[in-house]
C-alpha positions as CSV (number, residue, x, y, z in Angstrom):
1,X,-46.5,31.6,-31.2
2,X,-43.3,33.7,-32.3
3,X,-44.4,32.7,-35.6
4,X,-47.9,33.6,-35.5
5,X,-47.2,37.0,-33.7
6,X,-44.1,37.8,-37.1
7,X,-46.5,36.6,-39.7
8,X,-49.5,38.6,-38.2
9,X,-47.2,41.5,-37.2
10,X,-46.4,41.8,-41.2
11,X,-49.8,41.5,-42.7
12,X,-52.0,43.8,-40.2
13,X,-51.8,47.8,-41.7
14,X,-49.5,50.1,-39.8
15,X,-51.2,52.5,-37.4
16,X,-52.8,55.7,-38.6
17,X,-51.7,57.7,-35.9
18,X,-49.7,60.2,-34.5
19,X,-46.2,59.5,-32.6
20,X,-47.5,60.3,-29.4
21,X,-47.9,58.4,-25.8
22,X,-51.4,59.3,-25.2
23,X,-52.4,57.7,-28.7
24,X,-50.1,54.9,-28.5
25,X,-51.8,53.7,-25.3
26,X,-55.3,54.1,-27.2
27,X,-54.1,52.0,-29.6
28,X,-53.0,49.2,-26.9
29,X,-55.9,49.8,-25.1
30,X,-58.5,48.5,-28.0
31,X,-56.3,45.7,-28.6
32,X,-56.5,44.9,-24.8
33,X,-60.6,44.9,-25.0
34,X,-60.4,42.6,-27.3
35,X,-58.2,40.2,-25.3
36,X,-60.5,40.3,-22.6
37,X,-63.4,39.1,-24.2
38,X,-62.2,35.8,-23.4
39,X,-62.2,36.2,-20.3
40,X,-65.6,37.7,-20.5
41,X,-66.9,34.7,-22.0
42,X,-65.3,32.6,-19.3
43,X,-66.8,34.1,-16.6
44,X,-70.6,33.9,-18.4
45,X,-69.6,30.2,-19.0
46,X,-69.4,29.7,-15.0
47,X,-71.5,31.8,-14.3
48,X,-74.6,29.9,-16.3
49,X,-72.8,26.8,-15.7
50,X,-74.0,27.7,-11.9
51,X,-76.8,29.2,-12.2
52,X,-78.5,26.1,-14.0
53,X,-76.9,24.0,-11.4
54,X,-76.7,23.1,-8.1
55,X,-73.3,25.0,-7.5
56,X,-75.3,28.2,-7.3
57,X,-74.3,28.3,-4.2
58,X,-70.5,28.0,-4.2
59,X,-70.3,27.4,-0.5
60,X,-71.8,23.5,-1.2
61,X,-68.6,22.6,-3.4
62,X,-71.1,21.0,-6.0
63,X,-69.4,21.7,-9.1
64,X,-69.4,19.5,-11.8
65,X,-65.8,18.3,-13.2
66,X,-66.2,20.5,-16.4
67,X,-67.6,23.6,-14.1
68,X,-64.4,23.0,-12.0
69,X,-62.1,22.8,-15.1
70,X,-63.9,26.5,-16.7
71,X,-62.9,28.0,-13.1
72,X,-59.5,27.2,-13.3
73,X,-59.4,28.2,-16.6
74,X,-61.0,32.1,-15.7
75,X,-58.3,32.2,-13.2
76,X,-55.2,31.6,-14.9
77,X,-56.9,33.9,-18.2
78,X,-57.4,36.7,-15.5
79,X,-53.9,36.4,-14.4
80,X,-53.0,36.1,-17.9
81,X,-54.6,39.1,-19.0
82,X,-53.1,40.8,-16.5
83,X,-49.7,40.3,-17.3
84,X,-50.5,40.7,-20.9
85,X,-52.2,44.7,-20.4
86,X,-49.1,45.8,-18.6
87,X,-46.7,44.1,-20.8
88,X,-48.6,45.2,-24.2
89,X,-48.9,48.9,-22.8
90,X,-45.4,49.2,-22.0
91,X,-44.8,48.0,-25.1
92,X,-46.6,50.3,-27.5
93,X,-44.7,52.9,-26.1
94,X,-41.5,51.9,-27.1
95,X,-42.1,49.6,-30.0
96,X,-41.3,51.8,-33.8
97,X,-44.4,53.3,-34.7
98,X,-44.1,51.5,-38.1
99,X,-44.0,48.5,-35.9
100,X,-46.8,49.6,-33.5
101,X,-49.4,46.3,-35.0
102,X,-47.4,44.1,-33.3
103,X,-49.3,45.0,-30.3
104,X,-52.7,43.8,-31.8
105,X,-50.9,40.4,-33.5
106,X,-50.2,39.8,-29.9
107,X,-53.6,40.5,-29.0
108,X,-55.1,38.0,-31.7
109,X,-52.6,35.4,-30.5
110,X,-53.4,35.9,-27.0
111,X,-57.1,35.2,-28.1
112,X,-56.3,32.4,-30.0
113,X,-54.0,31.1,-26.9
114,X,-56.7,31.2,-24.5
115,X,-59.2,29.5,-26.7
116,X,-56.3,26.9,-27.2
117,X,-56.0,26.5,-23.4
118,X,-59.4,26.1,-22.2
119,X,-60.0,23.4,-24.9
120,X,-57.4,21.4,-24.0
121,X,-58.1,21.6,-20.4
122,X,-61.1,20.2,-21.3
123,X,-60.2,17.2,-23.4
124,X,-57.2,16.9,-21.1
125,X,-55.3,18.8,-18.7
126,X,-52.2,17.7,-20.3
127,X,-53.0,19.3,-23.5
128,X,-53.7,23.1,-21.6
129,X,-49.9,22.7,-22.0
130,X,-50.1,24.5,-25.9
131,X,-52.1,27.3,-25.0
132,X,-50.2,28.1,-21.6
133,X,-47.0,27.9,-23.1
134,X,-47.9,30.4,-26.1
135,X,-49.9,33.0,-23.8
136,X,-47.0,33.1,-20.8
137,X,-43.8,32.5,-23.5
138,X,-45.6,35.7,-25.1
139,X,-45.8,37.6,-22.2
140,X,-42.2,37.1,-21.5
141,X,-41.2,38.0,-24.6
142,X,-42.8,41.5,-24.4
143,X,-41.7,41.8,-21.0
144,X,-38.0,40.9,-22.0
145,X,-38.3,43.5,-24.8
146,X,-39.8,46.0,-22.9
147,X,-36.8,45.6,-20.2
148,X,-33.9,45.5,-22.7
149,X,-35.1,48.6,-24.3
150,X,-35.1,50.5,-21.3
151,X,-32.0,49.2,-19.3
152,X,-30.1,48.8,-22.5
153,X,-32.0,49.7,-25.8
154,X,-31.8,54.1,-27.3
């Protein structure tokens, strides 16, 4: 993942913008749409998954194992994402502007994460364990950086 997010980081083209808050966060913010499309597609997989089932009504627990497994796999991506908007906005306003594409190598990784995590959970739940690791080890590390900058970075 660390790997991934360098080697992206160094071939994507440096921002065309201004050193400024406002379009830093712009910047983040179409990098974060694109994380959630995962998500998005997730939620339209259990959704149709339910409709052209029985489970259309949640309340009768009749999911099928693979329904039950895309679920649980929406939930952890929406908590996920979560952690990965904050910790990618704080971050493009403190990362070097020169160094301001990291934000959308961690977006494409994220992406690639998810889709790493919801098939394995499907061919096994023990091999979720790739994608988790890279999405929440990624997380951390922008969190971590965004924390040492501004208790002990300037």
């Amino acid at each position: 993942m660390a790997v991934s997010v360098w080697i992206l980081a160094t071939l994507l083209p440096q921002p065309l913008i201004a050193d400024a808050v406002a379009e830093r966060l712009a910047y983040a913010l179409k990098a974060n749409l694109a994380a959630v499309v995962p998500l998005f597609v997730m939620f339209a997989a259990v959704g149709n998954a339910r409709f052209l089932s029985d489970a259309i009504d949640p309340t009768r627990h009749a999911e099928s194992p693979s329904m039950e497994i895309d679920g649980r796999v929406a939930d952890n991506t929406l908590q996920q994402n979560f952690v990965f908007v904050v910790a990618s906005l704080a971050l493009s306003t403190i990362v070097p502007l020169h160094n301001l594409q990291v934000v959308w190598a961690c977006a494409i990784v994220f992406i690639v994460a998810r889709a790493a995590f919801w098939l394995g959970y499907r061919i096994n739940p023990l091999y979720r364990a790739p994608g988790m690791s890279a999405t929440a080890y990624m997380n951390l590390g922008m969190i971590v950086y965004v924390l040492f900058h501004v208790f002990l970075g300037k």
